[in-house]
N, C-alpha and C positions, 0 to 999 in steps of 0.2 A: 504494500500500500504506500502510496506518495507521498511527502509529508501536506502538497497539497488538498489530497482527498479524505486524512486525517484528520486536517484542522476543517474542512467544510461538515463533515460527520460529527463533529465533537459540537459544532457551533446547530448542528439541527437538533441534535439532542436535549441542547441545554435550552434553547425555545420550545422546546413541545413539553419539559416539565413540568413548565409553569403553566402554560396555555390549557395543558389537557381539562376537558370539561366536564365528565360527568365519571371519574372511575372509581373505581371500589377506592372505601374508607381507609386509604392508608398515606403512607408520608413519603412524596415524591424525592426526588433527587435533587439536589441541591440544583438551584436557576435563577438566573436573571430572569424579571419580567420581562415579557413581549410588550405590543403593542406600538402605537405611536411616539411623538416627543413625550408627552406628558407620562408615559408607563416609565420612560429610561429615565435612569440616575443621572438628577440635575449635573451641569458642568463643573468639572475642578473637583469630581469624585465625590460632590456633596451627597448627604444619605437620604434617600426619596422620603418623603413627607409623606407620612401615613394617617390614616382616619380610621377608627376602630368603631364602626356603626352598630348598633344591637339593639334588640328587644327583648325584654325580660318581664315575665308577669313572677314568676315566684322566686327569681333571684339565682337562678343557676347559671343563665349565659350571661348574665351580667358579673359574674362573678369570674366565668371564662374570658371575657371581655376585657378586664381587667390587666387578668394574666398577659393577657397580649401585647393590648395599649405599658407594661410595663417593661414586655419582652423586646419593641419596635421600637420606642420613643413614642408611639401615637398616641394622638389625641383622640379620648372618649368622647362618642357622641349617644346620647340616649333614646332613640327612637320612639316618640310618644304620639298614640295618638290620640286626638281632641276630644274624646272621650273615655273615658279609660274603663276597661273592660272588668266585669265586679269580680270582689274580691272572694267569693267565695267561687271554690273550685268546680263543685257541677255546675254552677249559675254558667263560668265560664267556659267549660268544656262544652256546655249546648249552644251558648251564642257564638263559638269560635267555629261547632260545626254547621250552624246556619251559613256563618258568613263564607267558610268556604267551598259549601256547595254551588251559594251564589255566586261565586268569583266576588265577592265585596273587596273592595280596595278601603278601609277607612280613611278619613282623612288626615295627616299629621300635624302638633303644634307647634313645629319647627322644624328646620332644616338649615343643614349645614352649610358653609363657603365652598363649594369644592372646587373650587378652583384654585385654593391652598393646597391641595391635594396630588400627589403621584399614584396612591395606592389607597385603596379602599378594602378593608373586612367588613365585610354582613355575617351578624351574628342573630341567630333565630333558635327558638324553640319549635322541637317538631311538632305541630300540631295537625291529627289528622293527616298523618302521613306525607306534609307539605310542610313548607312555610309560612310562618303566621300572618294572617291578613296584613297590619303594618306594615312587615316587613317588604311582605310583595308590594306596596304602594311605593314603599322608600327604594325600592329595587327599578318599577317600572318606570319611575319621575325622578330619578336622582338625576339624568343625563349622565352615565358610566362609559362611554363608548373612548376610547383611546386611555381610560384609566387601566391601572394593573388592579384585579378585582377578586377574592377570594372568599368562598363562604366558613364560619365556624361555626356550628349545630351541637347544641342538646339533647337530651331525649331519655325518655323513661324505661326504656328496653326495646325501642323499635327500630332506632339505629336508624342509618341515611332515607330511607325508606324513598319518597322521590322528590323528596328535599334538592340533592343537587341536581337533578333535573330538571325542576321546574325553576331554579335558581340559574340555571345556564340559558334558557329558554327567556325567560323575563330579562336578564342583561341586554339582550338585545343587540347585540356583537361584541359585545366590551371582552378582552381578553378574562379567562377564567380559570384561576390555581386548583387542583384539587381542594376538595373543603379536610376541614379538623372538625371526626366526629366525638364526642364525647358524652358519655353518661351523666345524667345529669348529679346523680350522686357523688361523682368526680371531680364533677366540674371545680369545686373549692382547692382541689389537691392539684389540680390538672397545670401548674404550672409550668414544671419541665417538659411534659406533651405541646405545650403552646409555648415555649422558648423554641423545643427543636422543630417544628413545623414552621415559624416565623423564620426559621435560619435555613431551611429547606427551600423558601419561598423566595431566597436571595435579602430579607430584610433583616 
């Protein structure tokens, strides 16, 4: 082999680890992000500006979120939406599966600058076998497209289920890291799992 069809081979590799969109729950190979200018590491080797987005109803992926935003430098952002979903847990398990039958998008009370931004995490609870209504509103109206974009997930024993699928799907081209799945009983302990997936991701 050539040393020039080595270095072409090694450089498609390390764009498709980050890029891959929807693969089994596990921790890719270490990569730079893809995408456009805004995905690459700013000039003069500056470290890409991260956003740690999530939604959290009983505190588990806000707790993985956490771990992140300490593992990257990023910045916490809380995804809330303008009403907030009740506090007790059947009340919410039944309105979370109305809304997403309906495809409901709720509305959110905020939103971030992203255009501060190089990299973006979406962190969600699995609910219903998907992504939490909010989440998908904050995912379909963020404008993600040329960001470097990676989901982190929760869940109570149902694991990825089609979470990042329907999370690759709603991006809407934006480049897509494999996601970090996590238990949600975990999730508090889960900070060397979310240190080396943040260091796998190239961040």
């Amino acid at each position: 082999m050539t040393r020039r069809t080595f270095l072409m081979k090694s450089a498609a590799i390390a764009v498709g680890a980050f890029a891959a969109g929807c693969g089994e729950a596990q921790t890719p190979a270490p990569a730079p992000a893809p995408g456009g200018a805004s995905a690459k590491a700013p000039a003069g080797g500056a470290k890409r500006r991260v956003l740690v987005a999530y939604y959290s109803w009983g505190g588990n992926t806000k707790a993985l979120a956490g771990h992140l935003a300490a593992a990257t430098g990023g910045d916490l952002f809380a995804i809330t939406p303008k009403t907030a979903y009740p506090t007790d847990y059947n009340a919410c398990v039944e309105q979370a599966k109305k809304e997403i039958a309906a495809k409901a998008r709720p509305a959110l009370a905020a939103w971030p600058d992203f255009a501060q931004y190089d990299v973006v995490l979406v962190g969600t609870p699995n609910w219903w076998g998907t992504l939490a209504p909010p989440v998908s509103t904050f995912v379909e109206n963020a404008g993600l497209a040329g960001k470097a974009v990676a989901l982190f997930q929760t869940h109570g024993g149902g694991g990825a289920q089609r979470c990042e699928r329907d999370f690759k799907a709603q991006c809407k081209g934006a480049p897509v890291g494999r996601a970090l799945i996590i238990s949600g009983s975990r999730a508090a302990r889960s900070g060397e799992a979310a240190a080396e997936w943040a260091r796998n991701l190239g961040l």
